[in-house]
ZAGUKE-723684 format. One record per residue (C-alpha): residue number from 0; residue in one letter; chain; x, y, z. Coordinates in Angstrom, 3 decimals, always signed. Each point is the difference from the previous one (the first is absolute). Example, Ala and Ser with C-alpha at 12.3 -4.5 7.8 and 13.67 -1.06 7.14 Angstrom:
2
+-----+---------+--------+----------+----------+----------+
| num | residuo | cadena |        x |        y |        z |
+-----+---------+--------+----------+----------+----------+
|   0 |       A |      A |  +12.300 |   -4.500 |   +7.800 |
|   1 |       S |      A |   +1.370 |   +3.440 |   -0.660 |
+-----+---------+--------+----------+----------+----------+
//
This chain:
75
+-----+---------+--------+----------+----------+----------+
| num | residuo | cadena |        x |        y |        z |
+-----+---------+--------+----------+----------+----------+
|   0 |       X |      A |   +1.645 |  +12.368 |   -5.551 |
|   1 |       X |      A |   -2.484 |   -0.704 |   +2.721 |
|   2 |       X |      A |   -1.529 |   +3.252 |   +0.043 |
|   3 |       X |      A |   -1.053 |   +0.991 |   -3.603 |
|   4 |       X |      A |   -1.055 |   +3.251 |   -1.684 |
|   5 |       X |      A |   -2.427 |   -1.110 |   -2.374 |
|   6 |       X |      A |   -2.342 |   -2.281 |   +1.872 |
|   7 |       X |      A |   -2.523 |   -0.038 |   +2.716 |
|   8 |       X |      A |   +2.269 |   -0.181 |   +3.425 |
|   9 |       X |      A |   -2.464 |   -2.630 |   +1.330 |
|  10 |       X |      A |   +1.391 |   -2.642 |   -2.622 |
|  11 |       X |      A |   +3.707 |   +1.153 |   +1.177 |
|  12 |       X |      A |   +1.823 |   -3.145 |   +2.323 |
|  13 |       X |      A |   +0.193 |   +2.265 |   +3.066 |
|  14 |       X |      A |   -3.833 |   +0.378 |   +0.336 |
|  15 |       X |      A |   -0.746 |   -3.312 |   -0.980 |
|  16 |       X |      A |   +2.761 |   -0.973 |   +2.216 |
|  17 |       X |      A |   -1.414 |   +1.691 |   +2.513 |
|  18 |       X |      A |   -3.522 |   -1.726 |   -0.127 |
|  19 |       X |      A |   +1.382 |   -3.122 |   -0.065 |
|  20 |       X |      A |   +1.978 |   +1.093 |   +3.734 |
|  21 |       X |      A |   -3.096 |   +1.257 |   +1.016 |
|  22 |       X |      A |   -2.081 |   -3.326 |   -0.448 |
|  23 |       X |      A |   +2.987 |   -1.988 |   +1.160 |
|  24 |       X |      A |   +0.131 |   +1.850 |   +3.167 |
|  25 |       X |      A |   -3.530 |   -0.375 |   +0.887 |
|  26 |       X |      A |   -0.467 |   -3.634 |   -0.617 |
|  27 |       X |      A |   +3.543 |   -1.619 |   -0.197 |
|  28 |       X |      A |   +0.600 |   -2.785 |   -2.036 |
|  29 |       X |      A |   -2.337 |   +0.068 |   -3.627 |
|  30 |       X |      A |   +0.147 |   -2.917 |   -2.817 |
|  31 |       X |      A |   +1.402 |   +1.603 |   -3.284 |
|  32 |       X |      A |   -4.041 |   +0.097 |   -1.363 |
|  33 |       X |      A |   -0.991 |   +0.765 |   +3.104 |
|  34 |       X |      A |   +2.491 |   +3.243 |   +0.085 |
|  35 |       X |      A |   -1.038 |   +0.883 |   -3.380 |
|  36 |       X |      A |   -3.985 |   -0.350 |   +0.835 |
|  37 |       X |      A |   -0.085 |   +2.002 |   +2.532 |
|  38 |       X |      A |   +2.351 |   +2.325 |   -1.824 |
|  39 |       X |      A |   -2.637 |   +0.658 |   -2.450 |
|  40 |       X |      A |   -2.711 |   +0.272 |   +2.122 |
|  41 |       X |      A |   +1.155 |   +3.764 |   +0.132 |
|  42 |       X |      A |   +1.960 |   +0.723 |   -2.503 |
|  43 |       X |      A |   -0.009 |   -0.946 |   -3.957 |
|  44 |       X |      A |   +3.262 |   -1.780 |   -0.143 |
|  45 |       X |      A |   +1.625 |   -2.046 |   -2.920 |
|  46 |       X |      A |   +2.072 |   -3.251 |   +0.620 |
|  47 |       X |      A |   +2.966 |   +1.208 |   -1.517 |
|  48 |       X |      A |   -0.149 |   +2.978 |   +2.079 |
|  49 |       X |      A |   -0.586 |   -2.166 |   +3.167 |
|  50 |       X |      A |   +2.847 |   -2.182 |   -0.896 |
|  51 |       X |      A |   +2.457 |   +2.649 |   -0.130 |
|  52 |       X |      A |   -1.002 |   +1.911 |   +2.913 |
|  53 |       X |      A |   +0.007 |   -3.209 |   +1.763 |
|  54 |       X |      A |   +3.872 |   -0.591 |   -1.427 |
|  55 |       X |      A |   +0.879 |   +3.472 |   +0.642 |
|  56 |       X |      A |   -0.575 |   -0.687 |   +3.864 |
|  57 |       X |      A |   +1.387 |   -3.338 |   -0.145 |
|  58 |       X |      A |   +3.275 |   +1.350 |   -1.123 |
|  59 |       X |      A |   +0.059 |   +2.764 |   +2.544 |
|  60 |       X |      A |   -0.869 |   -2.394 |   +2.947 |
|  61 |       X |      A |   -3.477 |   +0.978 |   +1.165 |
|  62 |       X |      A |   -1.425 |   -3.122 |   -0.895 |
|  63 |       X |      A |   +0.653 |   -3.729 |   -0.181 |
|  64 |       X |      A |   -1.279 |   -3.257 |   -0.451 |
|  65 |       X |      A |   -2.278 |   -0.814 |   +3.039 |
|  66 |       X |      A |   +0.912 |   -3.928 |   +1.696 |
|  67 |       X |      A |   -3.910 |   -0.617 |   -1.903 |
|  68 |       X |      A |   +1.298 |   +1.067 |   -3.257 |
|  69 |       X |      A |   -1.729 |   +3.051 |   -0.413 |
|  70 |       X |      A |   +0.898 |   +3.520 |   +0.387 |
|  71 |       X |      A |   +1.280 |   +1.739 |   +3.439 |
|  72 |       X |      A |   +1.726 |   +3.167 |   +1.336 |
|  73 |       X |      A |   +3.462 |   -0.480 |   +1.316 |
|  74 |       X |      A |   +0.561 |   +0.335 |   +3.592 |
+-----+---------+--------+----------+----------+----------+
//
């Protein structure tokens, strides 16, 4: 389930999800690091928990590969 009961709701997919949008949004393309960097510059977040947010919105098609490689919202 994406939305637990018995944890915090800012390690849930949808708000990690939703940071991920956010920094997409404002810069565009980011490197996979570079994503998870900046990522952590405000909020405490494991790589396992990055990972699967990152396939969660992979899988529901609000982000792809960029043509660099790295990480990009879909148009």
């Amino acid at each position: 389930m994406l939305l637990p009961e018995d944890i915090h709701p800012d390690n849930s997919l949808y708000v990690i999800g939703g940071y991920i949008i956010k920094l997409l949004s404002s810069e565009g393309e980011f490197g996979f690091m570079e994503l998870y960097a900046d990522l952590r510059i405000d909020r405490e977040v494991p790589m396992p928990l990055f990972l699967l947010s990152l396939d969660w919105l992979f899988l529901i098609g609000v982000i792809s590969n960029g043509e660099g490689g790295g990480v990009t919202l879909c148009s």
